[in-house]
C-alpha positions in Angstrom: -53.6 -29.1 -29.9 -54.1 -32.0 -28.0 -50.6 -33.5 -26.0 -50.4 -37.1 -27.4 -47.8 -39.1 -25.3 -45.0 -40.1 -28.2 -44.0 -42.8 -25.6 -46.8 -44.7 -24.9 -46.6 -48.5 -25.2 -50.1 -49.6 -24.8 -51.1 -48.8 -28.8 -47.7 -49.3 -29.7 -48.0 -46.3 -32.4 -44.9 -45.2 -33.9 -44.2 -41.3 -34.0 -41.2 -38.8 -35.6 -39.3 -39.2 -32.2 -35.9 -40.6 -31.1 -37.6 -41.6 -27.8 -36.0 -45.3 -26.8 -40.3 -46.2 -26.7 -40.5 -45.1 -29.9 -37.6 -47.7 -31.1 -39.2 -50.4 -29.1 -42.9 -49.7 -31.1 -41.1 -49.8 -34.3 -39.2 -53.0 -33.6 -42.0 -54.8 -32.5 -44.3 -53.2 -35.5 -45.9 -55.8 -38.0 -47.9 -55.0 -40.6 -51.7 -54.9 -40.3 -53.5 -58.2 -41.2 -56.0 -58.4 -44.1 -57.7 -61.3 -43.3 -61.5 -61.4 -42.8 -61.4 -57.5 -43.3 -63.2 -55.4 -45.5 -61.3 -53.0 -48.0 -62.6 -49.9 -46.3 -61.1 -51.8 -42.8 -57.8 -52.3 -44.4 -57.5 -48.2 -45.3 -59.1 -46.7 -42.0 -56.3 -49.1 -40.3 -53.3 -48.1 -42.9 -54.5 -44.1 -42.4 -54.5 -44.6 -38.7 -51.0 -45.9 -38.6 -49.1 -43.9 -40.7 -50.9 -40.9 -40.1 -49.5 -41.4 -36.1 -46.2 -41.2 -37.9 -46.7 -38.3 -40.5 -47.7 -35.1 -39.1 -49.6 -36.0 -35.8 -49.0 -33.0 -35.0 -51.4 -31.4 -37.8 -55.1 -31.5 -37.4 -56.8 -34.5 -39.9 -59.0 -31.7 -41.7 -55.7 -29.8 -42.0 -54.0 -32.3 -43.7 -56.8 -33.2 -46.1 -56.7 -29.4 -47.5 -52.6 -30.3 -48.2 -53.7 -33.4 -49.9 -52.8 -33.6 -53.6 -52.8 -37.1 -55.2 -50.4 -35.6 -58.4 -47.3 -37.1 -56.6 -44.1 -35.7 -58.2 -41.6 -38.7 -59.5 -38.6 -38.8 -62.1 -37.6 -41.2 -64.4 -33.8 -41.0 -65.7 -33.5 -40.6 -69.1 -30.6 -42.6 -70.4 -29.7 -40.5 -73.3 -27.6 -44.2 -74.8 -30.6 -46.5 -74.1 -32.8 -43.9 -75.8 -31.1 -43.8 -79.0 -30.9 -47.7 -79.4 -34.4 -48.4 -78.0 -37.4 -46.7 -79.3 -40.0 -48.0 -77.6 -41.4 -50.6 -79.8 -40.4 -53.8 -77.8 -42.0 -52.8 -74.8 -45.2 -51.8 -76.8 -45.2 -55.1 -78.6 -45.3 -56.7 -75.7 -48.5 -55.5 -73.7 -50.9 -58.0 -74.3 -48.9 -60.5 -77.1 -47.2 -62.6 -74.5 -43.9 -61.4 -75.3 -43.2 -60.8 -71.5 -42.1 -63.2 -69.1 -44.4 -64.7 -66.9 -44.5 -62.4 -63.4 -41.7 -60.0 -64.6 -42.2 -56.6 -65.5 -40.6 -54.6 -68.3 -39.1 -52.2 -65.8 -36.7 -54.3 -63.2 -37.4 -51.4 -61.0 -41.0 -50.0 -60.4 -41.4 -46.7 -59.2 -43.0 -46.7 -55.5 -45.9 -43.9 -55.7 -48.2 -44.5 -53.0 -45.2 -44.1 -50.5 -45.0 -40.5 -51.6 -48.9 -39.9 -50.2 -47.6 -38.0 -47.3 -45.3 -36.0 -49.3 -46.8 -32.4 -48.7 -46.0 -32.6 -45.3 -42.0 -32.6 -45.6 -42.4 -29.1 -46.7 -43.7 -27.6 -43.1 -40.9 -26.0 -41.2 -41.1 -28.5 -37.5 -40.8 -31.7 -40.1 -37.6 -30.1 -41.7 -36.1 -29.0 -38.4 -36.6 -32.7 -37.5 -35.5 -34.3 -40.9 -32.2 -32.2 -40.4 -31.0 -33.7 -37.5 -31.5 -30.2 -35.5 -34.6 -31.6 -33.0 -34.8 -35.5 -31.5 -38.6 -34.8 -33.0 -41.3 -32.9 -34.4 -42.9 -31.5 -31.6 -40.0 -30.4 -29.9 -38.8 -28.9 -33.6 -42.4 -27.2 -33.3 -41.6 -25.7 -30.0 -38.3 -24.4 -30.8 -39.9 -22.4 -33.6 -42.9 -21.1 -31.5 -40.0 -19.7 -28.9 -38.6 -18.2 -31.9 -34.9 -19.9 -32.0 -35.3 -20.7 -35.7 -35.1 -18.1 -38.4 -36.2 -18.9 -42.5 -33.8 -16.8 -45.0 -32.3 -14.8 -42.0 -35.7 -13.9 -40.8 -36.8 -14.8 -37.5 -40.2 -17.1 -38.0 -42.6 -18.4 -35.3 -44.9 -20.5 -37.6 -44.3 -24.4 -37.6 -46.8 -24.7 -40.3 -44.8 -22.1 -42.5 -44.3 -24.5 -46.2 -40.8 -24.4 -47.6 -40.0 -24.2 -50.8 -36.8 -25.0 -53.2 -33.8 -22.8 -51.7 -35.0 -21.4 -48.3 -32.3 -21.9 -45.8 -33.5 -22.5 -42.4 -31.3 -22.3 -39.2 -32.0 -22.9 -35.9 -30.1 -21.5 -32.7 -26.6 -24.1 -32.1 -27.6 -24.0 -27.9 -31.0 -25.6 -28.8 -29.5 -28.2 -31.1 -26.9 -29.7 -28.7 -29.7 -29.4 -25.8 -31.6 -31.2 -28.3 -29.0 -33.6 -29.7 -27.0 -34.3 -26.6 -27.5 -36.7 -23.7 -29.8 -35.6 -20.5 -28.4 -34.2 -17.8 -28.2 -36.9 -14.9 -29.4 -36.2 -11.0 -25.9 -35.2 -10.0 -25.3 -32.6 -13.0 -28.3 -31.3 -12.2 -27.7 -30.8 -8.6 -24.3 -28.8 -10.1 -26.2 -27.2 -12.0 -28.8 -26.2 -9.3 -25.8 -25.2 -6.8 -24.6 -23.2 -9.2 -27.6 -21.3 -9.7 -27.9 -20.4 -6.1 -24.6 -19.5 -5.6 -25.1 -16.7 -8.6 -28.5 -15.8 -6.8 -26.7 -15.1 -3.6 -23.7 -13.0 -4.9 -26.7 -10.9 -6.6 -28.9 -10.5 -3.2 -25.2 -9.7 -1.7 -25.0 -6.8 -4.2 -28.3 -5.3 -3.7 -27.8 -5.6 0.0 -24.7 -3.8 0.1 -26.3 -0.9 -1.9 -29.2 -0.7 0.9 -27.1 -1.4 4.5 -29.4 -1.1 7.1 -28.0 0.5 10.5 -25.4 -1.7 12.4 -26.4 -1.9 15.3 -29.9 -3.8 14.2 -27.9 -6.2 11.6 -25.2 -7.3 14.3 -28.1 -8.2 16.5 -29.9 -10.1 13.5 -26.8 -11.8 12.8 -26.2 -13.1 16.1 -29.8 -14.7 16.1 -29.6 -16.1 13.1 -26.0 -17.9 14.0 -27.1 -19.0 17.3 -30.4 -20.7 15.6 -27.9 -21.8 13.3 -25.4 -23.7 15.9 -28.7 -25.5 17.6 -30.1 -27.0 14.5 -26.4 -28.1 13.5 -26.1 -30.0 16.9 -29.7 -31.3 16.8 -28.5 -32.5 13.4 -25.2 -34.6 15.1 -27.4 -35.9 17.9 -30.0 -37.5 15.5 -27.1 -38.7 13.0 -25.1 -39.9 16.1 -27.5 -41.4 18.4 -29.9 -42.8 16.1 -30.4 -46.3 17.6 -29.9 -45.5 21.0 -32.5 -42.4 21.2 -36.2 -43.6 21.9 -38.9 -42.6 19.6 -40.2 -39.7 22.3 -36.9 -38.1 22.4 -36.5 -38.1 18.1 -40.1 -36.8 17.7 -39.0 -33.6 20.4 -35.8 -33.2 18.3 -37.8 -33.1 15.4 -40.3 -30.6 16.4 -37.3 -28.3 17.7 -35.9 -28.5 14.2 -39.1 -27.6 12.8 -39.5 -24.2 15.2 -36.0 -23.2 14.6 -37.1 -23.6 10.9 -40.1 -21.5 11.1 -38.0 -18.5 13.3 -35.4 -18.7 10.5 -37.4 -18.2 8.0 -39.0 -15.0 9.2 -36.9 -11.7 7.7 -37.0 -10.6 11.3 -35.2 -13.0 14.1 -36.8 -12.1 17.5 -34.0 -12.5 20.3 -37.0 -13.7 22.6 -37.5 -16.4 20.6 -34.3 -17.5 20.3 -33.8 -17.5 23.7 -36.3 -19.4 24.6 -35.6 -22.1 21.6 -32.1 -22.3 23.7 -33.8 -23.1 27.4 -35.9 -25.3 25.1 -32.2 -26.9 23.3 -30.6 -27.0 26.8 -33.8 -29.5 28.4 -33.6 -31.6 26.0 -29.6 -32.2 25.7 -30.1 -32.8 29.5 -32.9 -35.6 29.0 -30.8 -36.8 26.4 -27.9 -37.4 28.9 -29.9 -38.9 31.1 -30.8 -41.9 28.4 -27.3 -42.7 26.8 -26.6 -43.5 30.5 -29.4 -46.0 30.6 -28.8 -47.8 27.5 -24.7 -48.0 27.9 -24.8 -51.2 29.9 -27.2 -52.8 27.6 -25.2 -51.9 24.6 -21.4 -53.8 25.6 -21.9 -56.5 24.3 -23.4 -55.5 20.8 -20.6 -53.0 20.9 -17.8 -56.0 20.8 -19.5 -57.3 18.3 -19.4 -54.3 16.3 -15.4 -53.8 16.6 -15.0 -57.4 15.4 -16.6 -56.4 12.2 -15.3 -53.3 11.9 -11.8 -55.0 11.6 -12.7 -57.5 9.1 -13.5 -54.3 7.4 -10.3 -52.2 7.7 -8.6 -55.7 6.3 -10.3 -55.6 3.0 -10.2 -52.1 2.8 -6.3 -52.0 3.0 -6.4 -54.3 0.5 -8.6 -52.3 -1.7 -6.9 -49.3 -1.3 -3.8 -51.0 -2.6 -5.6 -52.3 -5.6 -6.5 -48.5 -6.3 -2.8 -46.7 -6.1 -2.5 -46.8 -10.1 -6.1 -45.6 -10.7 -5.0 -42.3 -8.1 -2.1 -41.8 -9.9 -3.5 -41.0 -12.8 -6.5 -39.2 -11.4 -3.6 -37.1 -9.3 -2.0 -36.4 -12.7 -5.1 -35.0 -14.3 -6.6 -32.9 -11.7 -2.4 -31.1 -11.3 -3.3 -30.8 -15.3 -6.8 -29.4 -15.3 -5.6 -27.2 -12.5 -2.7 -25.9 -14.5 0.3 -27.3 -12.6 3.0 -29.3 -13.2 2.7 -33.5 -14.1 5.7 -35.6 -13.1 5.5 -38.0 -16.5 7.9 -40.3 -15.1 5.7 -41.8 -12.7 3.5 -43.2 -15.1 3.5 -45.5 -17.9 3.1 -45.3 -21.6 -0.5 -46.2 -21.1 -1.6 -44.1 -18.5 0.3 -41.6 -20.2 -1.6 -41.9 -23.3 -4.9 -41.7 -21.4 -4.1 -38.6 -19.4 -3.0 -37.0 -23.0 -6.8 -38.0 -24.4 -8.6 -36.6 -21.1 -6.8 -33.7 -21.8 -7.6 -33.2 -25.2 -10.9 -34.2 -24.6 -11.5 -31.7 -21.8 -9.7 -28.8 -24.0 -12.4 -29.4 -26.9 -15.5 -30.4 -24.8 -15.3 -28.5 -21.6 -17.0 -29.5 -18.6 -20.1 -26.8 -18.0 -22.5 -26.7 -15.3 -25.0 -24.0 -16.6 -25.6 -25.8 -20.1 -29.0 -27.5 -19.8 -27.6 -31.0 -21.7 -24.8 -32.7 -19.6 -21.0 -31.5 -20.5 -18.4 -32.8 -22.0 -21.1 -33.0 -24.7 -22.0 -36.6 -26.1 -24.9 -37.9 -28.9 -28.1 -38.7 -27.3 -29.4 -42.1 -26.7 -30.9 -44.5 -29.4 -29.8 -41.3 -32.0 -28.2 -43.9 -34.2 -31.5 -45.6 -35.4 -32.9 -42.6 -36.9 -29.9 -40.6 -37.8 -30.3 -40.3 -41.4 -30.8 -37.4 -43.4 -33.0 -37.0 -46.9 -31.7 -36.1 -50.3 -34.0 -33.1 -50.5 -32.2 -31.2 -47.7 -28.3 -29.7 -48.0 -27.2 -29.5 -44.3 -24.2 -27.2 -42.4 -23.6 -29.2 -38.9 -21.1 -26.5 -37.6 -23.6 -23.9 -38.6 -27.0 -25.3 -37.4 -28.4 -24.5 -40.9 -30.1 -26.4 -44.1 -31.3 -25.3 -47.3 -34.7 -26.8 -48.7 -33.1 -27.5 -52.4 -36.5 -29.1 -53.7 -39.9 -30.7 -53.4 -39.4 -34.9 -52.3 -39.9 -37.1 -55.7 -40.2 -40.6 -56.3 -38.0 -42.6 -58.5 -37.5 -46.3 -60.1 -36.6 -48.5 -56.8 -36.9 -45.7 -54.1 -39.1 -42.8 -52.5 -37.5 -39.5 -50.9 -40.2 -39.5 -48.2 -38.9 -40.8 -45.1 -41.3 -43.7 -43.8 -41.0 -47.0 -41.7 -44.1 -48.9 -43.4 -44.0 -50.4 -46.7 -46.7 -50.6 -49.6 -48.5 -52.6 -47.3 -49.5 -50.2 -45.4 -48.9 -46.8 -47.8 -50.8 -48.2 -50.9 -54.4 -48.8 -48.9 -53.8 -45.2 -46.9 -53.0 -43.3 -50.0 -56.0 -44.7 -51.4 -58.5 -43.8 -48.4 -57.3 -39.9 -49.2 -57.6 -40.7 -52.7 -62.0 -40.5 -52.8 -62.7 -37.9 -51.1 -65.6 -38.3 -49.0 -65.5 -34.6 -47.1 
């Protein structure tokens, strides 16, 4: 299947996606124009747009097999207006001028052609997406190809698999807040990542402790390692400390020493010849470096009065600052004792505060903060959700359970149309009629 891009902004194609792109192409949408263009123009364009919409995931030949242009639609049957109408007025008035000029009989007409695309609510990935439980149909489609969604308690791995009145369809609750929540942002994930690693090492810890080699031999690797260790640490404080008085020459040699020291850490077997001579190597260069802060000391007085004037204009606003910030510690003092389990001193604070610290609390308690999740914890709705959070009248849906139930095939009625779509007629009635002659 070919990857279209659902957030592309040069065609400006809307798709079933709750991307903040896709919003953007459906507010700047307009309908297609119909000037100078042929009637076979007009349909290619409708067929183009709203098949970008319906099912771009499914093949065109695909869809033209689940074509059917018997479109299902109701009409209520007002028992009342039966019984005192029986059908003559609006047959008397076809053709005899009985109607009013530009009205119809029916206030209400029933929309048909906006039901063209109705076949494809059935397919599993369009449900999953109609429900709520995906932010859109491809990524529904994925989470049923990795099995985490099961039809009538049976796991099912087709997205093309057709419903039909009553199935229930559930997907796993982890992938639905993935899906449904907000992203995870550079910090979480570097939580997240830390966290990872940290698991990783206890596990390598376990499986070395099962196979100890000899002590003698991992003493002497030790000792290696933490003396390559110590000289890349103060290579580190030289280069953060000295920056603008080193010359270029002298970074570039620090550099390349962090670079061997690298390259002997990184074998499983520290040689204590190398690291002897990376010390010699360590030792020249800390001498050299000496040598230079001594040159440039004179030259730098001056800039360095300079610097303490500023730095006192500095201290100033931050005492201020850090007086402006006592109330805000407070209260952050009060919720870590809290989260921590200890004991919070309520008289130190006031009603407000008080009643914010209760809320964190609460908040915290129901929507814990969780670094392995892959969405970001607490857990809050996704961006731009709100535009398309609706759900159709076909479908039953259990929020706390991840599940739906397919209770029957999309109909039309007087006013309205149970397919989900952002065109209008202008755009449904031309494509429903380039499916409607077939020419395959």
């Amino acid at each position: 299947m070919r990857n279209r891009a659902s957030n592309t902004l040069s065609k400006g194609k809307i798709r079933q996606s709750w991307s903040k792109y896709n919003l953007y192409n459906l507010q700047r949408f307009r309908s297609p124009a119909t000037a100078n263009r042929t009637f076979f123009q007009q349909k290619w364009t409708a067929k183009a747009v709203s098949r970008a919409y319906h099912g771009e995931q499914v093949r065109e030949g695909q869809w033209k097999r689940m074509f059917s242009k018997r479109i299902r639609s109701v009409y209520p049957m007002n028992t009342a207006d039966l019984a005192m109408d029986d059908g003559s007025k609006a047959s008397a008035g076809r053709g005899s001028g009985l109607q009013e000029q530009g009205k119809p009989f029916h206030s209400r007409l029933v929309p048909y052609t906006q039901m063209a695309f109705a076949p494809l609510e059935r397919r599993l990935d369009v449900a999953i997406f109609r429900a709520l439980f995906a932010s859109s149909a491809r990524q529904a489609r994925q989470f049923v190809i990795h099995g985490a969604v099961t039809v009538n308690g049976q796991k099912m791995r087709h997205p093309s698999y057709l419903l039909n009145p009553g199935d229930l369809f559930q997907v796993e609750p982890e992938r639905v807040m993935y899906a449904t929540g907000a992203p995870k942002t550079k910090f979480e994930r570097r939580e997240s990542r830390q966290l990872k690693q940290k698991s990783e090492k206890e596990e390598e810890a376990e499986t070395e402790a099962e196979a100890k080699p000899e002590p003698a031999e991992k003493d002497e690797k030790e000792s290696a390692k933490d003396t390559l260790k110590a000289l890349m640490a103060q290579a580190k404080t030289i280069m953060s400390t000295d920056k603008d008085v080193l010359p270029a020459k002298r970074k570039q040699e620090l550099r390349g020493f962090q670079k061997a020291v690298r390259r002997v850490l990184s074998r499983s077997e520290t040689s204590t010849i190398l690291t002897d001579s990376l010390e010699s190597q360590f030792s020249e260069l800390t001498l050299m470096l000496k040598a230079t802060r001594a040159e440039k000391k004179p030259k730098d007085a001056k800039k360095s009065k300079d610097q303490s004037a500023t730095e006192a204009s500095e201290e100033t606003a931050a005492a201020s600052k850090k007086s402006e910030d006592e109330a805000g510690n407070k209260l952050s003092e009060a919720f870590q004792k809290a989260a921590e389990g200890g004991e919070v001193d309520a008289s130190e604070l006031s009603d407000e505060e008080f009643e914010v610290l209760r809320r964190a609390l609460t908040q915290m308690r129901d929507n814990p903060i969780d670094h392995s999740k892959p969405y970001a914890t607490p857990w809050r709705p996704r961006d731009y959700m709100s535009t398309f959070a609706f759900i159709p009248r076909y479908l039953e849906v259990n929020q706390n359970i991840c599940a739906a139930v397919y209770l029957r095939h999309p109909v039309a009625r007087p006013g309205s149309a149970e397919v989900p779509t952002p065109f209008g007629e202008s755009v449904s009635t031309p494509a429903y009629g380039w499916y409607l002659k077939r020419r395959w």
